[in-house]
BANU-344110 format. One record per atom (N, C-alpha, C): residue number from 1; x, y, z; atom name; residue in three letters. Coordinates in steps of 0.2 Angstrom, whole numbers, always signed. Layout:
REM residues N
[tiba NUM,[X,Y,Z],"CA","ALA"]
...
This chain:
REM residues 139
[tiba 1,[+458,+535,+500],"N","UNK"]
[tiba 1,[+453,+536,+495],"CA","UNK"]
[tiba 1,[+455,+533,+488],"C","UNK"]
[tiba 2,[+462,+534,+489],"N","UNK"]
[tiba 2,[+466,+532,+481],"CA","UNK"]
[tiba 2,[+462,+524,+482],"C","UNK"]
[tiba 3,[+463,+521,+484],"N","UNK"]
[tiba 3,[+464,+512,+484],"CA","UNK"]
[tiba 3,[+456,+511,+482],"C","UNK"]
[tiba 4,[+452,+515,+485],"N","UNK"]
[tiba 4,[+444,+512,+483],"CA","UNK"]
[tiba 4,[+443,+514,+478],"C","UNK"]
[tiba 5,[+445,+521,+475],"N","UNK"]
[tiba 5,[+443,+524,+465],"CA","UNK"]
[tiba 5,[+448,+518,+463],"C","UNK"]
[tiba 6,[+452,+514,+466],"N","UNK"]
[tiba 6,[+455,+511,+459],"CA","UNK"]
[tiba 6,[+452,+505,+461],"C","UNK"]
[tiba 7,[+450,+503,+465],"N","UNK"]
[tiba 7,[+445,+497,+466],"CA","UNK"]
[tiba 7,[+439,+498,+460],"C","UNK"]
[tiba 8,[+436,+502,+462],"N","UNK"]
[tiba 8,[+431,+504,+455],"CA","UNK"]
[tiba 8,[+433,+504,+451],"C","UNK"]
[tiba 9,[+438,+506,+450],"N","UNK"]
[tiba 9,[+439,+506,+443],"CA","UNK"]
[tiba 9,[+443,+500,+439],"C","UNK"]
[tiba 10,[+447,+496,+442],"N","UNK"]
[tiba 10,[+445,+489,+440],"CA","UNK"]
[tiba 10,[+441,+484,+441],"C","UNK"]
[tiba 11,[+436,+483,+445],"N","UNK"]
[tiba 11,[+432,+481,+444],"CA","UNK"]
[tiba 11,[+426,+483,+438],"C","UNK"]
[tiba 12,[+427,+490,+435],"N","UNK"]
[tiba 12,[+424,+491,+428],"CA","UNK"]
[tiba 12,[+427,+489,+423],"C","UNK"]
[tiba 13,[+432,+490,+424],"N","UNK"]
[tiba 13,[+438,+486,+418],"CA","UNK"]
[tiba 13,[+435,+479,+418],"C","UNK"]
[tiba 14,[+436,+474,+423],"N","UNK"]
[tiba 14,[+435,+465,+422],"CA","UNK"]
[tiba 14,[+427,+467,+421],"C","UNK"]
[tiba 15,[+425,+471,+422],"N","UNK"]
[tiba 15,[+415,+469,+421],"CA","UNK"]
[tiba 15,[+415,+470,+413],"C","UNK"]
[tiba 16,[+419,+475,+409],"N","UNK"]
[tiba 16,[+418,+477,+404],"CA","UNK"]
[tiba 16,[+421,+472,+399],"C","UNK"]
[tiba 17,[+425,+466,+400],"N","UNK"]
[tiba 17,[+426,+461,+398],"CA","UNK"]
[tiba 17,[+425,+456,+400],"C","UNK"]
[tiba 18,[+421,+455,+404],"N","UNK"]
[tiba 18,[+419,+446,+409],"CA","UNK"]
[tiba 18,[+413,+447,+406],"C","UNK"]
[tiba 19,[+410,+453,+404],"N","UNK"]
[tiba 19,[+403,+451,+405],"CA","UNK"]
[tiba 19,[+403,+449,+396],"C","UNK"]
[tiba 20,[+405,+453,+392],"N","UNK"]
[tiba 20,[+406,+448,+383],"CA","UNK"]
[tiba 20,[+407,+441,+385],"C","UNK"]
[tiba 21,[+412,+441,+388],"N","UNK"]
[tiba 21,[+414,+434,+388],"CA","UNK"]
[tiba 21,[+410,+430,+391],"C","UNK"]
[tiba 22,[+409,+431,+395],"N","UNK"]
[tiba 22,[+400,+425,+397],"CA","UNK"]
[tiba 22,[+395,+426,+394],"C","UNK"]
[tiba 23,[+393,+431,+390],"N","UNK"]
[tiba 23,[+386,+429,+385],"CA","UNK"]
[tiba 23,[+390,+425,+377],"C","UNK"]
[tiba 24,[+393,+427,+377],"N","UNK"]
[tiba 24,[+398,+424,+373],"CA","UNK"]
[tiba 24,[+396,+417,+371],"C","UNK"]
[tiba 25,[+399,+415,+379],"N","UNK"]
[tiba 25,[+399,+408,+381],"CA","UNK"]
[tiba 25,[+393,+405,+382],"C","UNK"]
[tiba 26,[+385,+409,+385],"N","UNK"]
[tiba 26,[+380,+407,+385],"CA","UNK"]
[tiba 26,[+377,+405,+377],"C","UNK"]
[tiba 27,[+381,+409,+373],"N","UNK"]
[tiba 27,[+376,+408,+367],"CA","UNK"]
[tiba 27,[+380,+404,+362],"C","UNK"]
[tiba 28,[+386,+402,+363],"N","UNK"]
[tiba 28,[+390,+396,+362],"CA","UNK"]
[tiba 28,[+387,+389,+364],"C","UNK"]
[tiba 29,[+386,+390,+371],"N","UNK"]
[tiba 29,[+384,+381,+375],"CA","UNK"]
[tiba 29,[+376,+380,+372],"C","UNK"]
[tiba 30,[+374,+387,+368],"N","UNK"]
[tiba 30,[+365,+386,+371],"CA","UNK"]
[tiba 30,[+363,+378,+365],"C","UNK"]
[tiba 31,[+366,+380,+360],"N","UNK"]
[tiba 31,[+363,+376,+355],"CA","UNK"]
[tiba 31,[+368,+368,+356],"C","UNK"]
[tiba 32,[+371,+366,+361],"N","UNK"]
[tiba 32,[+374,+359,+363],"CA","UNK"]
[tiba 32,[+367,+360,+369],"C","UNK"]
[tiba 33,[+369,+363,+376],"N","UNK"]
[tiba 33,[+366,+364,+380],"CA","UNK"]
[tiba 33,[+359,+365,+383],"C","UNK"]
[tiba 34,[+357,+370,+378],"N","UNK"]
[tiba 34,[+348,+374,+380],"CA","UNK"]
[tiba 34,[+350,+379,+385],"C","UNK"]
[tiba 35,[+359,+380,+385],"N","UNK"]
[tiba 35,[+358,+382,+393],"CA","UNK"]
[tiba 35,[+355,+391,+394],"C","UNK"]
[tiba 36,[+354,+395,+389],"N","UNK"]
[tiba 36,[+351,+402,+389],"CA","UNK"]
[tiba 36,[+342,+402,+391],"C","UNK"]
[tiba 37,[+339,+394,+387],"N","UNK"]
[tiba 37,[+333,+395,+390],"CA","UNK"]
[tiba 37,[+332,+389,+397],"C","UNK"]
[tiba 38,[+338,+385,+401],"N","UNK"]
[tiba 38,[+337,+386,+406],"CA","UNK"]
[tiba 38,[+340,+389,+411],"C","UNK"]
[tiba 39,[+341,+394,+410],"N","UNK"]
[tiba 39,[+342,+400,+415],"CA","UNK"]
[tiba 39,[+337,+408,+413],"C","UNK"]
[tiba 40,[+334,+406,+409],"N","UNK"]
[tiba 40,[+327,+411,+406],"CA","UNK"]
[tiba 40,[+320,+408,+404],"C","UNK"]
[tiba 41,[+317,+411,+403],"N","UNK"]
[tiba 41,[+311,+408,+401],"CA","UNK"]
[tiba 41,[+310,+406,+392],"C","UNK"]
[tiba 42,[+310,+401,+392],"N","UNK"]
[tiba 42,[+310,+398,+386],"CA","UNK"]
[tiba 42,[+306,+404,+380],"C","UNK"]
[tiba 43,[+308,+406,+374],"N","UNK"]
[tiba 43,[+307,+411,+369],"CA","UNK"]
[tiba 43,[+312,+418,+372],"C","UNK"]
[tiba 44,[+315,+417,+376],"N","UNK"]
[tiba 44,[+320,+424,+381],"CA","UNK"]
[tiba 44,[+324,+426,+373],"C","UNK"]
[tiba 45,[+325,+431,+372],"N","UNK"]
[tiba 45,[+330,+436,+367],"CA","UNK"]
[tiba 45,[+339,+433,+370],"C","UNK"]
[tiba 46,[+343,+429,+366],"N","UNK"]
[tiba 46,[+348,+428,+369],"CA","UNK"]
[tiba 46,[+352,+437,+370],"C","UNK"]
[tiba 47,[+351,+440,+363],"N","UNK"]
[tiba 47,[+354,+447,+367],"CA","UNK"]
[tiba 47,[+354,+450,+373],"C","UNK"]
[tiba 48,[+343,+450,+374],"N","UNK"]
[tiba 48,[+342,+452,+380],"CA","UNK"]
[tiba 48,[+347,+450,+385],"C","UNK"]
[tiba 49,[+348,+443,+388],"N","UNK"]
[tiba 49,[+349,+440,+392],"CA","UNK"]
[tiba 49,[+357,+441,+392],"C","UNK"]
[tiba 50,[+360,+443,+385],"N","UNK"]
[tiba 50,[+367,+446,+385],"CA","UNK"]
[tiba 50,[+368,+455,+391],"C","UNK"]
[tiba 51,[+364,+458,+388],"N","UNK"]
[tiba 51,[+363,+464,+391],"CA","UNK"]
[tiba 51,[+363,+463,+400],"C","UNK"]
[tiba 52,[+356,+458,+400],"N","UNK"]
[tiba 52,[+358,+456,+409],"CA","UNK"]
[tiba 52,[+363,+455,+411],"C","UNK"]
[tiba 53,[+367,+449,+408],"N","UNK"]
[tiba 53,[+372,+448,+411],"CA","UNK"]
[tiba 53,[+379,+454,+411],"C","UNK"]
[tiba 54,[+378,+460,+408],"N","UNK"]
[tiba 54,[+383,+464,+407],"CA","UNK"]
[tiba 54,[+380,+467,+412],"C","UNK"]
[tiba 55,[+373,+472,+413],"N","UNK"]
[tiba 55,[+373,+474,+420],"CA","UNK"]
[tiba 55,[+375,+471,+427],"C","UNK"]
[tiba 56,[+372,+465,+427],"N","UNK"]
[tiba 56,[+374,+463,+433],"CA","UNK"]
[tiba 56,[+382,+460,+432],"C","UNK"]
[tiba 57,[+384,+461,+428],"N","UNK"]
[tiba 57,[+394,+460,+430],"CA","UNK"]
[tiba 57,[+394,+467,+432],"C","UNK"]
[tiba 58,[+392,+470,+429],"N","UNK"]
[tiba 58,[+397,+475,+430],"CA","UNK"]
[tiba 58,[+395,+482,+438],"C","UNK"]
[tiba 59,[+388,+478,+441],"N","UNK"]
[tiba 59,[+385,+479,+448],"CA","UNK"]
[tiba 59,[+392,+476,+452],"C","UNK"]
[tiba 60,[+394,+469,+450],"N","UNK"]
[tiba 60,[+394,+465,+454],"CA","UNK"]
[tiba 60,[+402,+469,+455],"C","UNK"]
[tiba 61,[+404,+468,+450],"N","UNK"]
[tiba 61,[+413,+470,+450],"CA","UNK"]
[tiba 61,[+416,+474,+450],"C","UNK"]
[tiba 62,[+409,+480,+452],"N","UNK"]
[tiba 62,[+412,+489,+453],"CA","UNK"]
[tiba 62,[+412,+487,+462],"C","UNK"]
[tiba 63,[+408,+482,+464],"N","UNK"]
[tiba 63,[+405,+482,+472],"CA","UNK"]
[tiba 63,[+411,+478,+474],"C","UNK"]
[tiba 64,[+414,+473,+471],"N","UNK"]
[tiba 64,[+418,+470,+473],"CA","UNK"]
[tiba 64,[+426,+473,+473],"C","UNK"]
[tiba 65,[+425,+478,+468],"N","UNK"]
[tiba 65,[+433,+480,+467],"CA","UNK"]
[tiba 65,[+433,+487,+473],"C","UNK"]
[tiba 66,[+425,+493,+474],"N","UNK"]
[tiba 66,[+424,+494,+481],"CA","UNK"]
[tiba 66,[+426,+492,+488],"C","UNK"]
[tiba 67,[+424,+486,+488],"N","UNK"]
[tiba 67,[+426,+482,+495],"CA","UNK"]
[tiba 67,[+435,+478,+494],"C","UNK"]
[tiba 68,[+437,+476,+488],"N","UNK"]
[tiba 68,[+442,+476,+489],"CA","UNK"]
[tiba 68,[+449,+483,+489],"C","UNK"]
[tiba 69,[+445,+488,+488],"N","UNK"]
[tiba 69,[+449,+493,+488],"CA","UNK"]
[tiba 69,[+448,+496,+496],"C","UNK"]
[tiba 70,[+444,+495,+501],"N","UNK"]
[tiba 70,[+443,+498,+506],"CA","UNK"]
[tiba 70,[+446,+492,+510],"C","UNK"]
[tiba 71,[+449,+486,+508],"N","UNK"]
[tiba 71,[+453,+483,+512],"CA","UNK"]
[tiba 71,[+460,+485,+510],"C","UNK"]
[tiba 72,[+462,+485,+503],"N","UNK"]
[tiba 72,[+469,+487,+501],"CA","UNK"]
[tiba 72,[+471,+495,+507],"C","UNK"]
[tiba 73,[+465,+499,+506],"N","UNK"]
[tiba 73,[+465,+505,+510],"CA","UNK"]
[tiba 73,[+468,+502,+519],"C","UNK"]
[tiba 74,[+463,+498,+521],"N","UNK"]
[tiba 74,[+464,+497,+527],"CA","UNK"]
[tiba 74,[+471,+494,+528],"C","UNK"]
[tiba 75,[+473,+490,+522],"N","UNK"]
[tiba 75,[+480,+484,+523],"CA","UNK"]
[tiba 75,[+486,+490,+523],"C","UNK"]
[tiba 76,[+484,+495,+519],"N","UNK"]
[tiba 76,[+492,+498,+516],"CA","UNK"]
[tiba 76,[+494,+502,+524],"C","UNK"]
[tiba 77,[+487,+503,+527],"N","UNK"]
[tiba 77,[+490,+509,+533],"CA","UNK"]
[tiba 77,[+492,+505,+538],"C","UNK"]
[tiba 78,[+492,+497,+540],"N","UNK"]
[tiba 78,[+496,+496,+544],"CA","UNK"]
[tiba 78,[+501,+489,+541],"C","UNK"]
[tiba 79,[+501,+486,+535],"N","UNK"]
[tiba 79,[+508,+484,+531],"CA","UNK"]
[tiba 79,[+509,+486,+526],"C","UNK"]
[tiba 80,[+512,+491,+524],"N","UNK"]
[tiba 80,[+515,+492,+516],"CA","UNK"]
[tiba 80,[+519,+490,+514],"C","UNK"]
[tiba 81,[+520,+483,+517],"N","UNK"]
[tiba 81,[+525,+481,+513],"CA","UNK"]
[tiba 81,[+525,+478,+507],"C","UNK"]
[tiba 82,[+528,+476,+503],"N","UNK"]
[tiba 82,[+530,+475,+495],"CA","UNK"]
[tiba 82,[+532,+467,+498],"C","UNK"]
[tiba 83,[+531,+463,+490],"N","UNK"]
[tiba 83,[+533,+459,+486],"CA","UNK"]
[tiba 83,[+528,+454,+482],"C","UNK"]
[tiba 84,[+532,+452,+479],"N","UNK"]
[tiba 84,[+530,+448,+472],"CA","UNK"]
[tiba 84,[+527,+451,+465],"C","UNK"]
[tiba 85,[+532,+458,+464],"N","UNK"]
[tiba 85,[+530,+463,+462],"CA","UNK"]
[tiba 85,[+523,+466,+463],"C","UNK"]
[tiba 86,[+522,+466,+468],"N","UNK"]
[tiba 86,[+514,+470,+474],"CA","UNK"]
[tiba 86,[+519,+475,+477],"C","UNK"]
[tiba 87,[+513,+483,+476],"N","UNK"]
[tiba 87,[+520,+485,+483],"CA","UNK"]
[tiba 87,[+515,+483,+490],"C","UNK"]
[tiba 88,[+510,+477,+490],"N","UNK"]
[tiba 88,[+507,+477,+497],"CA","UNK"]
[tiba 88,[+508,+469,+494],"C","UNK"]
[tiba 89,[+511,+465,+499],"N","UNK"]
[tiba 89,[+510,+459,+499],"CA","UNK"]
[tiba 89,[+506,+455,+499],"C","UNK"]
[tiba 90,[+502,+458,+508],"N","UNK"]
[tiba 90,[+498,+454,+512],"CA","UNK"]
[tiba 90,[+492,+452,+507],"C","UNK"]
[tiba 91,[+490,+460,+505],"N","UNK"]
[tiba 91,[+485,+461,+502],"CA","UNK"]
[tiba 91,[+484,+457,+496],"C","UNK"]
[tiba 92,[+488,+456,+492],"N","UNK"]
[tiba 92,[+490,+453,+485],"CA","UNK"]
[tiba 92,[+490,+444,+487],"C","UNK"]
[tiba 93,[+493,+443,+492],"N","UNK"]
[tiba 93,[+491,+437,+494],"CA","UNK"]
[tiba 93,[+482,+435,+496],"C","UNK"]
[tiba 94,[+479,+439,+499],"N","UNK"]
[tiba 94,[+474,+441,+500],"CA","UNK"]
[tiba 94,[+469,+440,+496],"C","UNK"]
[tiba 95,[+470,+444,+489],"N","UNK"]
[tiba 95,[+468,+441,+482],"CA","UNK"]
[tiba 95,[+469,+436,+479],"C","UNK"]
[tiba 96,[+476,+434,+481],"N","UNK"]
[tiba 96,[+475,+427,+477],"CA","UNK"]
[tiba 96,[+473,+420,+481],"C","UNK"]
[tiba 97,[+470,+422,+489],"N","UNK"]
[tiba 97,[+467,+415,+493],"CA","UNK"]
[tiba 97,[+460,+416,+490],"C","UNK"]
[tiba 98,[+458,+422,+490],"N","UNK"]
[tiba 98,[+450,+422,+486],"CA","UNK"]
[tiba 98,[+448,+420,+480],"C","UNK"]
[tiba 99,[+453,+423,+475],"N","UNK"]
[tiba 99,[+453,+419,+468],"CA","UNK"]
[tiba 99,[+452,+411,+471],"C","UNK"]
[tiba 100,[+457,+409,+473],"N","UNK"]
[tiba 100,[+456,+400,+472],"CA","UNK"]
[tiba 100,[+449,+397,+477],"C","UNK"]
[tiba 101,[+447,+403,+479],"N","UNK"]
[tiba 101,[+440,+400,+483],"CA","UNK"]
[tiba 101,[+437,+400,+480],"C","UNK"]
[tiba 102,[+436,+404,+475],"N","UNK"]
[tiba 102,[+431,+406,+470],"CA","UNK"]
[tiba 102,[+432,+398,+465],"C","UNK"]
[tiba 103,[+438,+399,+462],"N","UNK"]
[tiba 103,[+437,+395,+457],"CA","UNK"]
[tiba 103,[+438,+389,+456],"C","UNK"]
[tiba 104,[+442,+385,+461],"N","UNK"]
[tiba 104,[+442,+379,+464],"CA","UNK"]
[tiba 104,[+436,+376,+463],"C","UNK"]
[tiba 105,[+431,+378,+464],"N","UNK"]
[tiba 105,[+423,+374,+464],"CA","UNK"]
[tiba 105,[+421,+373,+457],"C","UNK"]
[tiba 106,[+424,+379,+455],"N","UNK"]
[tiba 106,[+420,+380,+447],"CA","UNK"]
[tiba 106,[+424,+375,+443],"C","UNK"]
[tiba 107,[+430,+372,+446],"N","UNK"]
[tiba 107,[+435,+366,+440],"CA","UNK"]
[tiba 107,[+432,+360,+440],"C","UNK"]
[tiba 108,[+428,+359,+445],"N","UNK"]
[tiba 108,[+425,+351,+444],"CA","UNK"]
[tiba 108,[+419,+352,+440],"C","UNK"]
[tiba 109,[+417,+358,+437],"N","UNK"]
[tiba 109,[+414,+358,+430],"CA","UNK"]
[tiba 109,[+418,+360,+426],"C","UNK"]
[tiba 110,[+417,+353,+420],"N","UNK"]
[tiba 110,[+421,+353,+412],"CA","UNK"]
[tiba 110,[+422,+359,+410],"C","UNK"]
[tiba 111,[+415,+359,+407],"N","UNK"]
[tiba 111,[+413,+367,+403],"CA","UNK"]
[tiba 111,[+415,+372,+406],"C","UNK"]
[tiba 112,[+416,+374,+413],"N","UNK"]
[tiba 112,[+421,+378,+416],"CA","UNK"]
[tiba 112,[+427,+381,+415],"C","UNK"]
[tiba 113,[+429,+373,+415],"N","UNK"]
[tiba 113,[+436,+374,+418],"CA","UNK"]
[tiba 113,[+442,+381,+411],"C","UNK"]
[tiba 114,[+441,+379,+408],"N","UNK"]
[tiba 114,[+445,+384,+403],"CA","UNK"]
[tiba 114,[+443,+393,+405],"C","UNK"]
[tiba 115,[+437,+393,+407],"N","UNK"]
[tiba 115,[+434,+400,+406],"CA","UNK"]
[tiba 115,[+438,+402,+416],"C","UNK"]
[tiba 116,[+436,+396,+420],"N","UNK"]
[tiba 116,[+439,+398,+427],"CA","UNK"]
[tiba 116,[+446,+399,+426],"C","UNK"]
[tiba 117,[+451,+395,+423],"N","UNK"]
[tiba 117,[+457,+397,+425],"CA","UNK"]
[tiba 117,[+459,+405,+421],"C","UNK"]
[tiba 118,[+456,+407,+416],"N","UNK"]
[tiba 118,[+457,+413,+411],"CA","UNK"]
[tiba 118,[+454,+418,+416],"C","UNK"]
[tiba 119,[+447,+418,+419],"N","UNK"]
[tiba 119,[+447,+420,+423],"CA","UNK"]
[tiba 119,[+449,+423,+428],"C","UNK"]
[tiba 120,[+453,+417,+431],"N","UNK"]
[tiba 120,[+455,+418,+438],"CA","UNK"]
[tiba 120,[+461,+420,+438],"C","UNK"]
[tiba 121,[+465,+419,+429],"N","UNK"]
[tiba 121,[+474,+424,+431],"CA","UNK"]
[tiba 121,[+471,+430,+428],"C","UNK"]
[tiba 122,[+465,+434,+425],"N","UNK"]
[tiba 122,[+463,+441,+425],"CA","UNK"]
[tiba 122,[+462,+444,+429],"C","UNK"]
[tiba 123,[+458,+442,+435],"N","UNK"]
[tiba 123,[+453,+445,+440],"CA","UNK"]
[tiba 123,[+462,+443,+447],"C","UNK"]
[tiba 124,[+466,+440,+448],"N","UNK"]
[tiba 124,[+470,+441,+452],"CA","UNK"]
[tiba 124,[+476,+445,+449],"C","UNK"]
[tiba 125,[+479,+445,+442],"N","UNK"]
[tiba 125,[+483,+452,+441],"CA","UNK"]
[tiba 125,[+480,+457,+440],"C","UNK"]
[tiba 126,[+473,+457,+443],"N","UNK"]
[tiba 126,[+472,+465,+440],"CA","UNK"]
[tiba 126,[+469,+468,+446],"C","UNK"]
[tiba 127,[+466,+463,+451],"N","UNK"]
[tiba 127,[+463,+464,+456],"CA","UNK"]
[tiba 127,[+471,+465,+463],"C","UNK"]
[tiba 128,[+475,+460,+461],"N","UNK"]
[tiba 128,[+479,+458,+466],"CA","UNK"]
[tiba 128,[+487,+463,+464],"C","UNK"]
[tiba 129,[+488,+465,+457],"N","UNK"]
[tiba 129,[+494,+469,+458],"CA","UNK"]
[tiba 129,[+493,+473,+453],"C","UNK"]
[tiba 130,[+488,+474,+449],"N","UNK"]
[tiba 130,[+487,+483,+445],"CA","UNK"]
[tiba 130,[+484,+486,+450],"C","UNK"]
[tiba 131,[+478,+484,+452],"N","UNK"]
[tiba 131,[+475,+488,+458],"CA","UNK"]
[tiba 131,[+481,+491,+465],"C","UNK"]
[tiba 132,[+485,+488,+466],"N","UNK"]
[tiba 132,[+489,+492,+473],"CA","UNK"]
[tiba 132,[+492,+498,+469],"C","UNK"]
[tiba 133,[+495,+496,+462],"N","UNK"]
[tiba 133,[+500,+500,+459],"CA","UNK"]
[tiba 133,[+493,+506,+457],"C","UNK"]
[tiba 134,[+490,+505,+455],"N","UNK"]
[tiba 134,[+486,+509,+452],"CA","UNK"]
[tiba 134,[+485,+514,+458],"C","UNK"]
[tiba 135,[+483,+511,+466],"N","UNK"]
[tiba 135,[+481,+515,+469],"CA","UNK"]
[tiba 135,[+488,+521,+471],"C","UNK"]
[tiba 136,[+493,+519,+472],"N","UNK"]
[tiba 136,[+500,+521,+471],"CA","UNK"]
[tiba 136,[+500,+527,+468],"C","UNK"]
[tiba 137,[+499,+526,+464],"N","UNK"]
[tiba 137,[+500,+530,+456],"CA","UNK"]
[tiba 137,[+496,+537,+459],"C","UNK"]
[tiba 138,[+488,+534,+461],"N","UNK"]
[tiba 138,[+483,+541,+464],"CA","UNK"]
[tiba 138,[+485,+544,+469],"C","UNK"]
[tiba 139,[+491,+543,+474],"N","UNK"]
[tiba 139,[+491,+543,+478],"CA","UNK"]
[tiba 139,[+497,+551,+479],"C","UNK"]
């Protein structure tokens, strides 16, 4: 149960900083790009549209750091073993094959690419080796 509270709980951690940084970035590109009123309706509140994007991160990274906690759960009870400063390796490797599924796609966009690689060394030390220690810690 330690492994899934610390899933949610970093997964609110990266929501409560992914999610600034993407509206951030939407109202940065909007005036090169238009990109805030094409992904809304043209007169959309860029706030507004900040606000969504903040709930839906943080929907999405409480659910994701849930299911990755209920796999750290199921991994620790049949390898706990350690390394790469992880005390669960598998898992930790596990995190970092997903990470690069993720973001591999997103580098063949420019305007991307800075935000996916910042991204994807946050969400795999926090997801890949705070979360095993953290659940540790609860344990």
């Amino acid at each position: 149960m330690a492994a899934v509270f610390a899933g949610f709980v970093i997964g609110y951690a990266i929501a409560l900083f992914i999610a600034p940084a993407v509206a951030i970035a939407i109202v940065r590109t909007n005036d090169r790009s238009g990109l805030a009123q094409q992904i809304a309706p043209p007169g959309t509140n860029v706030i507004a549209l900040a606000v969504v994007v903040h709930f839906a991160a943080i929907i999405v990274f409480t659910a994701l750091g849930l299911v990755l906690g209920m796999a750290l759960a199921g991994i620790s009870d049949r390898r706990p073993d350690g390394g790469i400063g992880s005390p669960n390796l598998i898992y930790t490797l596990l995190v970092v094959a997903l990470t690069a599924t993720i973001v591999i796609p997103m580098m063949a966009v420019p305007l991307l690419r800075r935000f996916a690689i910042g991204t994807a060394i946050v969400f795999a030390a926090l997801f890949g080796w705070a979360m095993p220690w953290l659940a540790k810690l609860g344990q």
